[in-house]
Backbone and ligand atoms as CSV (ligand in chain L), in Angstrom:
chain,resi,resn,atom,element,x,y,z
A,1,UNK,N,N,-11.511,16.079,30.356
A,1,UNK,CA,C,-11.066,15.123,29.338
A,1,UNK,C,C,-11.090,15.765,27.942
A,2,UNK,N,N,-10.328,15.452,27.431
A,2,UNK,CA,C,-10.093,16.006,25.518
A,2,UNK,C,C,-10.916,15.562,24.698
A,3,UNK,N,N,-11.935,15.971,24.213
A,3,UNK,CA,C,-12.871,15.097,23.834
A,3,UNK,C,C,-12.499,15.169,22.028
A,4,UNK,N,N,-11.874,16.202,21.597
A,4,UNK,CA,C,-11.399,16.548,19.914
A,4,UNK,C,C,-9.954,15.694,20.429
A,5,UNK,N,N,-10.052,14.698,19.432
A,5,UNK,CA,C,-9.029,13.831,19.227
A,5,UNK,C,C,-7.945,14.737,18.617
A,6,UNK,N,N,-6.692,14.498,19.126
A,6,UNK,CA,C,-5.307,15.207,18.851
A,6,UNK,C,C,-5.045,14.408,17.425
A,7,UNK,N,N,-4.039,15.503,16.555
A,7,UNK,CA,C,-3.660,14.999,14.944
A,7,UNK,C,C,-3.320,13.706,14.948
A,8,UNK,N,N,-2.033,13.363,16.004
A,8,UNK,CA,C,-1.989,12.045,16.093
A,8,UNK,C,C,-2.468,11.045,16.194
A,9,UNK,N,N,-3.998,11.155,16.720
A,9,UNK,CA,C,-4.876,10.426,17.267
A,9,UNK,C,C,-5.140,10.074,15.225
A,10,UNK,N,N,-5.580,10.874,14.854
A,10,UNK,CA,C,-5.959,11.252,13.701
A,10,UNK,C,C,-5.134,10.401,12.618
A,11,UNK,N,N,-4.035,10.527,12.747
A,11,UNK,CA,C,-3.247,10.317,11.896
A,11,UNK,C,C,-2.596,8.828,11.708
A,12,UNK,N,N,-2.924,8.323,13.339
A,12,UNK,CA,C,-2.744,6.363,13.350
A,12,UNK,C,C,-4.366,5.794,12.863
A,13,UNK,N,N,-5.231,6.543,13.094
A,13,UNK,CA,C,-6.576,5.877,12.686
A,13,UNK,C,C,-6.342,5.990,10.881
A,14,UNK,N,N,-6.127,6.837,10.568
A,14,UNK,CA,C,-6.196,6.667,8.957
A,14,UNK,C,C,-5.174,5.622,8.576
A,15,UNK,N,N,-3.647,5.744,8.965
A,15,UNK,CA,C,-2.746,4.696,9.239
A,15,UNK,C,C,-3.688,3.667,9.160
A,16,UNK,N,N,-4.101,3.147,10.167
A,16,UNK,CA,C,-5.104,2.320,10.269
A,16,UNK,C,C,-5.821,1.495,9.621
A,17,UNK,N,N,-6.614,2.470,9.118
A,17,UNK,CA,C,-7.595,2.171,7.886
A,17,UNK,C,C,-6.987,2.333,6.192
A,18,UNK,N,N,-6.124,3.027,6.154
A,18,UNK,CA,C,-4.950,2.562,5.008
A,18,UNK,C,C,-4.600,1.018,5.093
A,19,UNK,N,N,-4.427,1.075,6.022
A,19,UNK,CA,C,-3.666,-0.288,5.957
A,19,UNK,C,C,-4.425,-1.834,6.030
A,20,UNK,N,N,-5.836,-1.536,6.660
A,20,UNK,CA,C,-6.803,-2.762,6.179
A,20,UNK,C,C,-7.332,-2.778,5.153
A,21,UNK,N,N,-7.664,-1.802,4.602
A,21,UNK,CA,C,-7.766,-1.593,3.080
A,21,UNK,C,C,-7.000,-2.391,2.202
A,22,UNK,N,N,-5.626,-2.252,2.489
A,22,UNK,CA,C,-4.731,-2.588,1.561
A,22,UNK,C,C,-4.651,-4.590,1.719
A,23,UNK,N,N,-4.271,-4.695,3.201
A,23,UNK,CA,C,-4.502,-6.127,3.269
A,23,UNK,C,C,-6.169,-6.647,2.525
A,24,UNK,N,N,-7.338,-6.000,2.888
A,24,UNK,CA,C,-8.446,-6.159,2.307
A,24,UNK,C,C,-8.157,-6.664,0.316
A,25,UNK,N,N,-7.708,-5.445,-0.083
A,25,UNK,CA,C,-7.643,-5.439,-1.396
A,25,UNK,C,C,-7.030,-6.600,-1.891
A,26,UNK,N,N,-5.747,-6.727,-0.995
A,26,UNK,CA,C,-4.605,-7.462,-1.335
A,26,UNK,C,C,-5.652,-9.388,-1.770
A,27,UNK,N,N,-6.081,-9.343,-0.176
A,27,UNK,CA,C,-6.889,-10.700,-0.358
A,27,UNK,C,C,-7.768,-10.846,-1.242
A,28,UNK,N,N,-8.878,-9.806,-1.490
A,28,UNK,CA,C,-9.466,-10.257,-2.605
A,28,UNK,C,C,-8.798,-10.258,-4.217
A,29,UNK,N,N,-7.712,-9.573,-4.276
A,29,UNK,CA,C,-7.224,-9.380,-5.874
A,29,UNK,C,C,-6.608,-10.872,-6.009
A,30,UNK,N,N,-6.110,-11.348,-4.749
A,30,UNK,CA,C,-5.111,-13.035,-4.636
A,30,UNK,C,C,-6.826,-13.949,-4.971
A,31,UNK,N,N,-7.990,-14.003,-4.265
A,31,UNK,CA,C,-9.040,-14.764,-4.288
A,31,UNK,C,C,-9.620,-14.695,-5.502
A,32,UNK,N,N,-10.118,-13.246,-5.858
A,32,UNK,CA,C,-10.989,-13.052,-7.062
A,32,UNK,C,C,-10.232,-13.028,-8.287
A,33,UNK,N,N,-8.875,-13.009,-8.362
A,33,UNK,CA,C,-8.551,-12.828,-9.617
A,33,UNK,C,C,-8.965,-14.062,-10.461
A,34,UNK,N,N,-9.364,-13.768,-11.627
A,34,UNK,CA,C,-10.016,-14.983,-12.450
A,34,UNK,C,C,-8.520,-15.665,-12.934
A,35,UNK,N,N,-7.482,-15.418,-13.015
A,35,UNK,CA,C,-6.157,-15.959,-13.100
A,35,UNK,C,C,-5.872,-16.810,-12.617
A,36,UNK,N,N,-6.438,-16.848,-11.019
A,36,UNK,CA,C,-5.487,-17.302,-9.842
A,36,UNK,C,C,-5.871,-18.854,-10.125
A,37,UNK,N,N,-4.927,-19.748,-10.261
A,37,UNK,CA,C,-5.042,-20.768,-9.967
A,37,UNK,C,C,-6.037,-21.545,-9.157
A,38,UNK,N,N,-6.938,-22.742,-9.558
A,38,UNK,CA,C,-7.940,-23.063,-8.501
A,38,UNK,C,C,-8.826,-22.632,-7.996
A,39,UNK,N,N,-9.231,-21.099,-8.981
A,39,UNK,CA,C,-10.091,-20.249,-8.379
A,39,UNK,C,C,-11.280,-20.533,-9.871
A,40,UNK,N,N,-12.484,-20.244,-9.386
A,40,UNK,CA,C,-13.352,-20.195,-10.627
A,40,UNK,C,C,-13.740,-21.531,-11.299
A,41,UNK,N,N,-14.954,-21.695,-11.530
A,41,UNK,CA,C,-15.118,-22.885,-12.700
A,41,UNK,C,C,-15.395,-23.196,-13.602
A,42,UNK,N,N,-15.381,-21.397,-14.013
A,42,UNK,CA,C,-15.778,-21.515,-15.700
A,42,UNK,C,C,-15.446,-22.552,-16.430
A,43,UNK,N,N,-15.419,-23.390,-17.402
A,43,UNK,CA,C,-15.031,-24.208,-18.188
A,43,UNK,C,C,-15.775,-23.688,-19.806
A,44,UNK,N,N,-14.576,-24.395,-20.808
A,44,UNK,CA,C,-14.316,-24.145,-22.177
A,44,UNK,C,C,-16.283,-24.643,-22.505
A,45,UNK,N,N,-16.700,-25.688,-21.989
A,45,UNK,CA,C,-17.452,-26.108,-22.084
A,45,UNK,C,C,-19.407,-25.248,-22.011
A,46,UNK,N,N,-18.899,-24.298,-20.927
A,46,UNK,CA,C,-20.018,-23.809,-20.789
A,46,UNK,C,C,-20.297,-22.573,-21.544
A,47,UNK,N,N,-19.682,-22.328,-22.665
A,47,UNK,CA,C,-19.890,-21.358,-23.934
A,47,UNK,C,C,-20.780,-22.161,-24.795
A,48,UNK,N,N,-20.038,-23.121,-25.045
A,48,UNK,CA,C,-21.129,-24.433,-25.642
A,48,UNK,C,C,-22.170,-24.470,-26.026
A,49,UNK,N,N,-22.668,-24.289,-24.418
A,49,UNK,CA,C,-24.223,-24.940,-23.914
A,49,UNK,C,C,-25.235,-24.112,-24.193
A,50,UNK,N,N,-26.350,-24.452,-24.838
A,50,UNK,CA,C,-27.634,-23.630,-24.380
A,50,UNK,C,C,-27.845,-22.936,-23.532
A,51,UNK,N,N,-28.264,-21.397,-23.358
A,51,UNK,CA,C,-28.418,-20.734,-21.937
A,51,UNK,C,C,-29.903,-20.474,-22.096
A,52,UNK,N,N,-30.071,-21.131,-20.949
A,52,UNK,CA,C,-31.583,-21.043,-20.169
A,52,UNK,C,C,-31.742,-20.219,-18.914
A,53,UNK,N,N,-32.909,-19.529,-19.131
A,53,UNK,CA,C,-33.122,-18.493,-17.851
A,53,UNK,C,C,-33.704,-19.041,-16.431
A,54,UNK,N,N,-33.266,-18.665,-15.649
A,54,UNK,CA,C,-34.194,-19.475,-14.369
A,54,UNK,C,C,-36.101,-19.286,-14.762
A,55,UNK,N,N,-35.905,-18.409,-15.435
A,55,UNK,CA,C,-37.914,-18.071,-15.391
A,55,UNK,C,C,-38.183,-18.535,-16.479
A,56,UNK,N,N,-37.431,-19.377,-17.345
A,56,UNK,CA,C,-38.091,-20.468,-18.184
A,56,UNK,C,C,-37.762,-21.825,-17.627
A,57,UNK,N,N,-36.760,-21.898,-16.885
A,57,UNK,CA,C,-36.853,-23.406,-16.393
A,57,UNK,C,C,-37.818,-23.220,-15.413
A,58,UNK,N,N,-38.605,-22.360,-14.617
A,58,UNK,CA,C,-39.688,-22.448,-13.419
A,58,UNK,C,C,-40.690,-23.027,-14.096
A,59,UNK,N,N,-40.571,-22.596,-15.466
A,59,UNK,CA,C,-42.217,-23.412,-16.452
A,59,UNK,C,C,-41.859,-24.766,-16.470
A,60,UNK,N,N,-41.051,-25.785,-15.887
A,60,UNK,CA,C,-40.853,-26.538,-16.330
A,60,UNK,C,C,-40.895,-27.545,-15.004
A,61,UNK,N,N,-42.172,-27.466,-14.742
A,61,UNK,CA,C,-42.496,-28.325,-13.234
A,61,UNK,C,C,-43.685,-29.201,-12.846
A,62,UNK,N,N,-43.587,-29.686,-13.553
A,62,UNK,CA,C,-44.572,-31.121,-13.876
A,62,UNK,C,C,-43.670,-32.422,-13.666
A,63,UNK,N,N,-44.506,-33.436,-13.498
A,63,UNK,CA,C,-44.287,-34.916,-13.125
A,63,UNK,C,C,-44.061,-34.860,-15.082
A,64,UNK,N,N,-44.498,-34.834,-15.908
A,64,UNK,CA,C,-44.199,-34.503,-17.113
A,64,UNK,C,C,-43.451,-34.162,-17.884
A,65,UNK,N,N,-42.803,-32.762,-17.455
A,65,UNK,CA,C,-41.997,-31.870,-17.730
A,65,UNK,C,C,-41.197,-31.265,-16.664
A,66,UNK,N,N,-40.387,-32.086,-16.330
A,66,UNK,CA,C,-39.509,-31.827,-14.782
A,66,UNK,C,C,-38.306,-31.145,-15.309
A,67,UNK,N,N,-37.780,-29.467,-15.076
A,67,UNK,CA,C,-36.395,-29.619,-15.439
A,67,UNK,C,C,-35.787,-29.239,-13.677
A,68,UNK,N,N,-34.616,-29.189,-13.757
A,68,UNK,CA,C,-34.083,-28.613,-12.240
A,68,UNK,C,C,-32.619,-28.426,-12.712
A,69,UNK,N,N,-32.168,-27.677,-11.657
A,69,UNK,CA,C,-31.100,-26.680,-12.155
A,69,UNK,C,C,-29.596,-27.396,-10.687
A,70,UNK,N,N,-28.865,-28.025,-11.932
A,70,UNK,CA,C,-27.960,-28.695,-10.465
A,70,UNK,C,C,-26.692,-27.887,-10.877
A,71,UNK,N,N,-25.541,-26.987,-9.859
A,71,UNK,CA,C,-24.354,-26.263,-10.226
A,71,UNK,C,C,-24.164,-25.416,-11.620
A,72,UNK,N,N,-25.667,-24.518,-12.012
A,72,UNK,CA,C,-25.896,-23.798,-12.621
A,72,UNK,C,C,-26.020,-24.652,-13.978
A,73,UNK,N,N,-26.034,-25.734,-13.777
A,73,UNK,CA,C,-26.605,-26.665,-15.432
A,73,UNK,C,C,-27.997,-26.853,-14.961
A,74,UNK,N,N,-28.236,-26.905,-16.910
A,74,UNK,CA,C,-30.309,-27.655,-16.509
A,74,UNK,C,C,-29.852,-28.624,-17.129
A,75,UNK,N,N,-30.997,-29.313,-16.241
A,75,UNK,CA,C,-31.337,-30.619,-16.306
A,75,UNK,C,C,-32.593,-31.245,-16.290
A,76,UNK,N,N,-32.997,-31.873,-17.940
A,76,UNK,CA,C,-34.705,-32.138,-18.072
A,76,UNK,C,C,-34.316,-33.765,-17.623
A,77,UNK,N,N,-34.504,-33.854,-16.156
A,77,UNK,CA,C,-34.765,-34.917,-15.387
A,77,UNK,C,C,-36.454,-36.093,-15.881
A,78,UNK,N,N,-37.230,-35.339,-16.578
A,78,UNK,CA,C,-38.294,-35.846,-16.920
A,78,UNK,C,C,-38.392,-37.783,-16.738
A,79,UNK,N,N,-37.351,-38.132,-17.427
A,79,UNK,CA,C,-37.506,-39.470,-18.322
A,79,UNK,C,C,-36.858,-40.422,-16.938
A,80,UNK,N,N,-36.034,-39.606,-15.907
A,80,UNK,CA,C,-35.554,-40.138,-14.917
A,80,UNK,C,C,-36.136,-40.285,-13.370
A,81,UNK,N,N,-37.256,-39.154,-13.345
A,81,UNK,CA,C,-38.139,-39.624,-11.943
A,81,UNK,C,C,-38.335,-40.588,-11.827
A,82,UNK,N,N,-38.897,-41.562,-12.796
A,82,UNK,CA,C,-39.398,-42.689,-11.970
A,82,UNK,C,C,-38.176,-44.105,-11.654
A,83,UNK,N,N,-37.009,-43.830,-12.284
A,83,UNK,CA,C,-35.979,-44.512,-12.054
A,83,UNK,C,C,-35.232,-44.016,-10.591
A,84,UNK,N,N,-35.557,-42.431,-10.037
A,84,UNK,CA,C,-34.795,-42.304,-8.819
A,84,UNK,C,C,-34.838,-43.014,-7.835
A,85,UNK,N,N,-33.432,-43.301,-7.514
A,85,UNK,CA,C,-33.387,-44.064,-6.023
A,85,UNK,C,C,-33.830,-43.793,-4.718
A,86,UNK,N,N,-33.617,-42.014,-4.757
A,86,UNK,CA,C,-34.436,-41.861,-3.570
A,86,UNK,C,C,-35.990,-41.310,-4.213
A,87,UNK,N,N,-36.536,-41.596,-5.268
A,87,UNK,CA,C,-37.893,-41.052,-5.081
A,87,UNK,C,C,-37.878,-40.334,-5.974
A,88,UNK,N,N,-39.460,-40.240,-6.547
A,88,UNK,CA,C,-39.960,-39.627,-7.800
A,88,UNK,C,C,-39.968,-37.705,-6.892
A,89,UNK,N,N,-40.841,-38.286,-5.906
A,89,UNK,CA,C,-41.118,-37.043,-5.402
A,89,UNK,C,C,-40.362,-36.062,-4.619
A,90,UNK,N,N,-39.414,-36.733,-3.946
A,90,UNK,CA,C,-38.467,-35.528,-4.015
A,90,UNK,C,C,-37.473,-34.722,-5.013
A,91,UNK,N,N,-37.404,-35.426,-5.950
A,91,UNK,CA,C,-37.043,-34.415,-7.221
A,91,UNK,C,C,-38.189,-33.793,-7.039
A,92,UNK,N,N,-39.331,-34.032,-7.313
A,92,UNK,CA,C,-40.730,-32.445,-7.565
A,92,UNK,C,C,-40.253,-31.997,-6.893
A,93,UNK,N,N,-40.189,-31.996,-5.607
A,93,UNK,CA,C,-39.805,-30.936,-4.639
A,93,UNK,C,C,-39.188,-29.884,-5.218
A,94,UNK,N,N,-38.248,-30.457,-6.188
A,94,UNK,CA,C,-37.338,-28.969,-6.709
A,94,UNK,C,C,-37.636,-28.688,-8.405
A,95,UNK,N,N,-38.645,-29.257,-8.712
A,95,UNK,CA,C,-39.198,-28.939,-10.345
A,95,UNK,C,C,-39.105,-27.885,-10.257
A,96,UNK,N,N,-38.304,-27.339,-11.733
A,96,UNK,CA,C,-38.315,-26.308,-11.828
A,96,UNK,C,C,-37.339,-24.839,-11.240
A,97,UNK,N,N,-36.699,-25.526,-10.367
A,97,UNK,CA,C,-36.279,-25.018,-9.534
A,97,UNK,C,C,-34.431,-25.511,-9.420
A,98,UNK,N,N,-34.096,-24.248,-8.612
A,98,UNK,CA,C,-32.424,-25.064,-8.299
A,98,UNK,C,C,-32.478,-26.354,-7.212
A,99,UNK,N,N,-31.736,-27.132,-7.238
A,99,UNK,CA,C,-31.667,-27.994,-6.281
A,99,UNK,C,C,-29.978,-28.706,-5.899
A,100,UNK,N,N,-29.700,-27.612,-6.271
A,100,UNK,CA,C,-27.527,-28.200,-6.217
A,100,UNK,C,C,-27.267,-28.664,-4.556
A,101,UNK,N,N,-28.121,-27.560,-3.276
A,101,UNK,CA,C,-28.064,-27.910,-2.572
A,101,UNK,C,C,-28.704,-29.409,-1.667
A,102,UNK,N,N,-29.608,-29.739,-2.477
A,102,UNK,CA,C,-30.377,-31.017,-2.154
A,102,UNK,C,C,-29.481,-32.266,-2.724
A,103,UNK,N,N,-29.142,-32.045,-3.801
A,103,UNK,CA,C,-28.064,-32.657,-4.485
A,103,UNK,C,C,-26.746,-33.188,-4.348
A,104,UNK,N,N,-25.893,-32.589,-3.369
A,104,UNK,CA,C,-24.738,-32.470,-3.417
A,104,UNK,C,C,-25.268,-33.312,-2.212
A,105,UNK,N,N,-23.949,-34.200,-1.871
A,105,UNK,CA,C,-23.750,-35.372,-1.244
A,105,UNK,C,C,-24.069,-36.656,-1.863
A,106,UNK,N,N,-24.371,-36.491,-3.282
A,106,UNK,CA,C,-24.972,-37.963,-4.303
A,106,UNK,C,C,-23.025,-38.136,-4.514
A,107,UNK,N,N,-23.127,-39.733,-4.607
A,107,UNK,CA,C,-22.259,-40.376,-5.338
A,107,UNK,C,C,-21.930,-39.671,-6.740
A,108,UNK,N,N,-20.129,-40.222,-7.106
A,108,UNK,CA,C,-20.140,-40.116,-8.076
A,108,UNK,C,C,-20.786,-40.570,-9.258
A,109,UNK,N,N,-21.382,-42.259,-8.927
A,109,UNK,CA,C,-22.185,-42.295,-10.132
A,109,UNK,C,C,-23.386,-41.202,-10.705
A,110,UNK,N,N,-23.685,-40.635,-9.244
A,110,UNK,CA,C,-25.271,-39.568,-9.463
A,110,UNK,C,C,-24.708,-39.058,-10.472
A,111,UNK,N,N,-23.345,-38.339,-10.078
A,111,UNK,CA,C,-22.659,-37.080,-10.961
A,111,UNK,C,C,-22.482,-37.485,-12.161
A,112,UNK,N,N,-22.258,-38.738,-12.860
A,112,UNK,CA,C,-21.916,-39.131,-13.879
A,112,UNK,C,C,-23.612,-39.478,-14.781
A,113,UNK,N,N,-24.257,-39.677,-14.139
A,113,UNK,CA,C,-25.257,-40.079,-14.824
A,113,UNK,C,C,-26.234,-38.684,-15.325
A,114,UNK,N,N,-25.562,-37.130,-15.016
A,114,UNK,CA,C,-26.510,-36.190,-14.871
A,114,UNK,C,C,-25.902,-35.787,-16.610
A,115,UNK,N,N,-24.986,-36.031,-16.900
A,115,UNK,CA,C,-24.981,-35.442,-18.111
A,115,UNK,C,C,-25.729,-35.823,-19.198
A,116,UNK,N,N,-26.535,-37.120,-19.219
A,116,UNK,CA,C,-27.461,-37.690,-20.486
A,116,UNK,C,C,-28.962,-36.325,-19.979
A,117,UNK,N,N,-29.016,-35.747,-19.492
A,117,UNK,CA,C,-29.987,-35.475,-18.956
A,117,UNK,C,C,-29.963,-33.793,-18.831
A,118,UNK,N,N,-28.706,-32.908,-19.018
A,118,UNK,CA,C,-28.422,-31.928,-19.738
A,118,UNK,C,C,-28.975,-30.831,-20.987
A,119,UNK,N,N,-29.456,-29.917,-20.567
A,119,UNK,CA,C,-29.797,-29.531,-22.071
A,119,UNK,C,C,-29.118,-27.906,-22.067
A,120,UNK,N,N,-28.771,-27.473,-21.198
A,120,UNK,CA,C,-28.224,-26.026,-20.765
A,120,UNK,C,C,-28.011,-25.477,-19.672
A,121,UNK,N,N,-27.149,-24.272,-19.623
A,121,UNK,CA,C,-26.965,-23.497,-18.613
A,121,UNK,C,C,-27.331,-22.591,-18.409
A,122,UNK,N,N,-27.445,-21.875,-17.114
A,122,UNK,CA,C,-27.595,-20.378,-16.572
A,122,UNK,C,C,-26.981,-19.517,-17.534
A,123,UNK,N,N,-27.716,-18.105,-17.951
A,123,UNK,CA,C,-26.940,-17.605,-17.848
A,123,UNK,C,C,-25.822,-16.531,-17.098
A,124,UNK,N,N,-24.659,-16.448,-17.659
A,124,UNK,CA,C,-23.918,-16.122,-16.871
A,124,UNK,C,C,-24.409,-14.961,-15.892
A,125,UNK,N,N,-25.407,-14.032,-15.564
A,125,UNK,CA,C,-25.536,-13.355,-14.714
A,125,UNK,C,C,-26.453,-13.881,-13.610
A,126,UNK,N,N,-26.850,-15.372,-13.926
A,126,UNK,CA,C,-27.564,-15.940,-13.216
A,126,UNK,C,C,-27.016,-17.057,-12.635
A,127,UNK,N,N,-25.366,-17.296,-12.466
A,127,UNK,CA,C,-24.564,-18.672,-12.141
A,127,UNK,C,C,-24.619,-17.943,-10.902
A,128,UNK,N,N,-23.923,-18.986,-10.235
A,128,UNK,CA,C,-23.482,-18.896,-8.952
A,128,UNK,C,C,-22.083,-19.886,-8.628
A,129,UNK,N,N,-22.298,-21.182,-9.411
A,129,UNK,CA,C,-20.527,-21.770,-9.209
A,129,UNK,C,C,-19.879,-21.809,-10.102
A,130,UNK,N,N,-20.257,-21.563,-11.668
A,130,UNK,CA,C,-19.609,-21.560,-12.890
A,130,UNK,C,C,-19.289,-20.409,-13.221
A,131,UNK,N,N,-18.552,-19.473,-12.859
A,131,UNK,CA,C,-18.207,-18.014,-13.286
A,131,UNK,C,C,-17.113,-17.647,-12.898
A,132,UNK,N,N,-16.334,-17.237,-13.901
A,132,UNK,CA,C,-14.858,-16.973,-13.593
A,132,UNK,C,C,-14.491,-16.270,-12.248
A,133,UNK,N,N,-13.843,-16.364,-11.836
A,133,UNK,CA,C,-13.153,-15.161,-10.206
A,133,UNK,C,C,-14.203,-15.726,-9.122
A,134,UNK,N,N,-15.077,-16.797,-8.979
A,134,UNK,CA,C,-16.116,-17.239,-7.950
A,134,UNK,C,C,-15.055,-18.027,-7.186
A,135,UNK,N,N,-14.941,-18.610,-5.748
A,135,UNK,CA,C,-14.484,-18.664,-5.120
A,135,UNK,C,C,-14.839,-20.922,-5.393
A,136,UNK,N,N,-13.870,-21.505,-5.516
A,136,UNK,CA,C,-13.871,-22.700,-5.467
A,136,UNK,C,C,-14.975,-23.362,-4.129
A,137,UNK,N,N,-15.565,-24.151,-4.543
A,137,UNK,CA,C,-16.449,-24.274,-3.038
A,137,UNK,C,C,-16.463,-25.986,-3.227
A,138,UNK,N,N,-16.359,-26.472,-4.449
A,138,UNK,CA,C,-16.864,-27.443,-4.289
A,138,UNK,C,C,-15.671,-28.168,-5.324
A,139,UNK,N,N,-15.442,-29.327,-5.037
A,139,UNK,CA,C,-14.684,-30.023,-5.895
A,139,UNK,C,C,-14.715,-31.177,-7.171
A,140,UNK,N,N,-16.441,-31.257,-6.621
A,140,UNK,CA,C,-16.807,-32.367,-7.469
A,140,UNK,C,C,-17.735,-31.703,-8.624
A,141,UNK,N,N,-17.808,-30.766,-9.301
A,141,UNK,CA,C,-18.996,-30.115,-9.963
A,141,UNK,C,C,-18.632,-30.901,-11.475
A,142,UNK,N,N,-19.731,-31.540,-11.785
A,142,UNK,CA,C,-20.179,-32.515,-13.220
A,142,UNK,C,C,-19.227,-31.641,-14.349
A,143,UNK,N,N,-18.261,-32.186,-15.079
A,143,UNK,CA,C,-17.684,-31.454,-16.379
A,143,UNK,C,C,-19.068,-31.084,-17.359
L,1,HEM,C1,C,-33.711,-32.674,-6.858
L,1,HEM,C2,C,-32.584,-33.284,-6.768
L,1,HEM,C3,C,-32.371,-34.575,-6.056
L,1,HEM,C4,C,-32.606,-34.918,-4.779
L,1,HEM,C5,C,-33.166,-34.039,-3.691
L,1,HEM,C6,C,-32.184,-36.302,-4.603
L,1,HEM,C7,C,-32.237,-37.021,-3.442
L,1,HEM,C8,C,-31.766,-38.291,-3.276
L,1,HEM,C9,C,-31.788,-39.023,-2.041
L,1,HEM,C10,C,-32.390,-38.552,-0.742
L,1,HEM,C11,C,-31.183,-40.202,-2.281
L,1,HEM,C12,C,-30.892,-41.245,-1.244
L,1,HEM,C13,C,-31.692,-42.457,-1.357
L,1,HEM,C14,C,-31.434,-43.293,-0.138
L,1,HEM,O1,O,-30.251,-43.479,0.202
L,1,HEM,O2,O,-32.422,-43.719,0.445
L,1,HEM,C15,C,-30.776,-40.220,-3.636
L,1,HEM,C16,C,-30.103,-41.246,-4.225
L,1,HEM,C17,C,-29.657,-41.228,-5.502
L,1,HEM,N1,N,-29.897,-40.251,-6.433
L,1,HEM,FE1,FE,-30.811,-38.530,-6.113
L,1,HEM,N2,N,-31.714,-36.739,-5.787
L,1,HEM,C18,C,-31.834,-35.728,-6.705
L,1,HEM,C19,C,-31.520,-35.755,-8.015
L,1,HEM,C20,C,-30.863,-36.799,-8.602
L,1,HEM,C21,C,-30.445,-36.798,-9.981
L,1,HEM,C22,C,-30.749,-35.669,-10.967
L,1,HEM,C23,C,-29.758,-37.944,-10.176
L,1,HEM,C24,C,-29.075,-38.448,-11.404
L,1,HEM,C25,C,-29.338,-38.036,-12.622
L,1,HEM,C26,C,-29.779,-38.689,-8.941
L,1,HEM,C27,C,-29.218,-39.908,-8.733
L,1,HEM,C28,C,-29.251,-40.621,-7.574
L,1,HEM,C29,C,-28.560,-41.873,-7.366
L,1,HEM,C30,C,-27.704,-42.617,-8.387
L,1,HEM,C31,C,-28.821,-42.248,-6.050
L,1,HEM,C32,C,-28.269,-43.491,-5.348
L,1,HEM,C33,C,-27.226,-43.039,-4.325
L,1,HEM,C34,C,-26.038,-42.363,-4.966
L,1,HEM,O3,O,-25.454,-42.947,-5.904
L,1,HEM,O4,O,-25.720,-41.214,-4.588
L,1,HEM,N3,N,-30.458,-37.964,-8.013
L,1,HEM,N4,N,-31.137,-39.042,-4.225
């Protein structure tokens, strides 16, 4: 058996790999481009805002001093634990902490009521859904 692959052999594998490359590239330059339509959620808005670091909102995890971090906004929830519908204590659960995933599935009113309660954002090397060329995931994220 031939065990040194012949040029041809050679020459469809690079073929090959030229060519997923290119479809590769192709898809992410159509996904990631911060251009592309529907892609990204930066908004005009989040230049705005206060940028807070995740390791100063972690200081901020008290029944007292509650902040939590919902779709890369903070949020000093403080004044609102004891009004939650589902519970003081599962917000602690995420004092201090992100909680977008615990979060998401609230009504629109939840979403509407989070902006009195706002004081800043990630910053940008610390977002995850607010950053230009990020991949749309979610449709409902608070203006
Ligand atoms: C740490 C984040 C949060 C978690 C894990 C959480 C969890 C929950 C759960 C489990 C319920 C369901 C109660 C039930 O049906 O028995 C609920 C309801 C609700 N929560 Fe939260 N919550 C969080 C943060 C917030 C925040 C920050 C707001 C608004 C500022 C909010 C507003 C509401 C509202 C309005 C309801 C009533 C149902 C609805 O409209 O979606 N929650 N929450």
């Amino acid at each position: 058996m031939d065990v040194i692959a012949s040029n041809s052999d050679l020459d469809a594998k690079e073929a090959l790999v030229a060519a997923t490359s290119f479809i590769t590239n192709t898809i992410r330059t159509l996904i990631y481009n911060p251009k592309t339509p529907n892609v990204g959620h930066a908004s005009d808005n989040d230049d705005k805002l206060n940028q807070i670091s995740l390791s100063e909102v972690s200081l901020h995890d008290l029944p007292d001093d509650c902040w939590i971090i919902i779709y890369d906004r903070v949020y000093d929830v403080t004044n609102f634990l004891d009004n939650h519908v589902g519970g003081f204590d599962i917000i602690m659960e995420y004092a201090g902490r992100d909680s977008t995933v615990a979060f998401a599935g609230h009504s629109n009113l939840a979403l509407s009521l989070l902006k009195q309660y706002e004081i800043g954002i990630l910053p940008p090397h610390e977002r995850i859904y607010r950053y230009p060329g990020t991949l749309k995931i979610s449709s409902s994220l608070p203006e």
